[in-house]
C-alpha positions as CSV (number, residue, x, y, z in Angstrom):
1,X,-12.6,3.0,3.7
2,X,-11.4,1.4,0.3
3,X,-7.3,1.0,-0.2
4,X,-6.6,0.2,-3.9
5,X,-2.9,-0.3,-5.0
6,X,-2.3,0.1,-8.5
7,X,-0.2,-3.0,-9.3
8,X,1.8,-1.8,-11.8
9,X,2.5,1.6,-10.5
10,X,4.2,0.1,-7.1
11,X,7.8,-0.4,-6.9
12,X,6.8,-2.8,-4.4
13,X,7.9,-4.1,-1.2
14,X,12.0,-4.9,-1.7
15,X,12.0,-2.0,-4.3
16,X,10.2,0.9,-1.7
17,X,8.0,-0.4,1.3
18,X,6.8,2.9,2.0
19,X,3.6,2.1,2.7
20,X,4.1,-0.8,4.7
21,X,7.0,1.4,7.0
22,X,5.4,4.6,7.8
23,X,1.7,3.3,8.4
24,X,1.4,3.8,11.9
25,X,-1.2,1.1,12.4
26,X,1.0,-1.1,10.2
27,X,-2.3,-2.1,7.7
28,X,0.3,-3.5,4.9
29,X,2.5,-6.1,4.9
30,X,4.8,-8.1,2.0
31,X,2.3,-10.4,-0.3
32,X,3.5,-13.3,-2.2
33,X,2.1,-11.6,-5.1
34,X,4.3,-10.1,-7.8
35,X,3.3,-7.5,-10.2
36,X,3.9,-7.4,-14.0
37,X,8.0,-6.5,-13.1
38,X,8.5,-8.9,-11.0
39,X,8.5,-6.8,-7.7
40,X,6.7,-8.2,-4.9
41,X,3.7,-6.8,-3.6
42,X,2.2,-4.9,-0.6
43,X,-1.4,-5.7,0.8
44,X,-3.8,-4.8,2.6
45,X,-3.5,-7.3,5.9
46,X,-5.7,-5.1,8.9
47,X,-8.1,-2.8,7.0
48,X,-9.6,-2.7,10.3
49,X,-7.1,-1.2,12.1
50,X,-6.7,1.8,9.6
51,X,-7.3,5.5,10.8
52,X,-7.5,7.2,7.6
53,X,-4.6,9.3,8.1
54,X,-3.9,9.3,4.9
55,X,0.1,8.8,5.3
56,X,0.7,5.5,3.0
57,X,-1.2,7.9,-0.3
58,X,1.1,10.7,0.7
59,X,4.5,8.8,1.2
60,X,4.4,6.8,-2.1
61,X,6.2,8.1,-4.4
62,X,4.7,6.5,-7.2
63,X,0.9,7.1,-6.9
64,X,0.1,3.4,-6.5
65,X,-2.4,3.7,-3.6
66,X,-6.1,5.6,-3.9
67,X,-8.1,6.1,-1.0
68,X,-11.7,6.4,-1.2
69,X,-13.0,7.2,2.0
70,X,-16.6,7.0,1.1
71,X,-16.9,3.4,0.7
């Protein structure tokens, strides 16, 4: 499994977080990073511990994560 976020599709962290709230096997967290807007960054802490359930691609609203589940 490969998680990409698009940087500056996110809203980020502060500005949505839905990624980071409704993974159930909490594989994001808050980065230091900040995109082009300023807005802090999720990442991917515990690729490990994901399931591929798909929920963080289908709860953000802005399109910023791809899953490719062939890598």
């Amino acid at each position: 499994m490969k998680i990409t976020i698009i940087k500056n599709f996110c809203k980020g962290g502060e500005g949505c977080g839905f990624c980071i709230e409704y993974c159930p096997k909490k594989v994001y967290e808050l980065s230091s990073e900040l995109n082009k807007r300023g807005l802090q960054l999720p990442r991917v802490a515990r690729l490990e511990d994901c399931s591929e359930c798909g929920l963080c691609d289908l709860y953000c609203p802005d399109f910023a994560i791809i899953l490719d589940k062939t890598a």
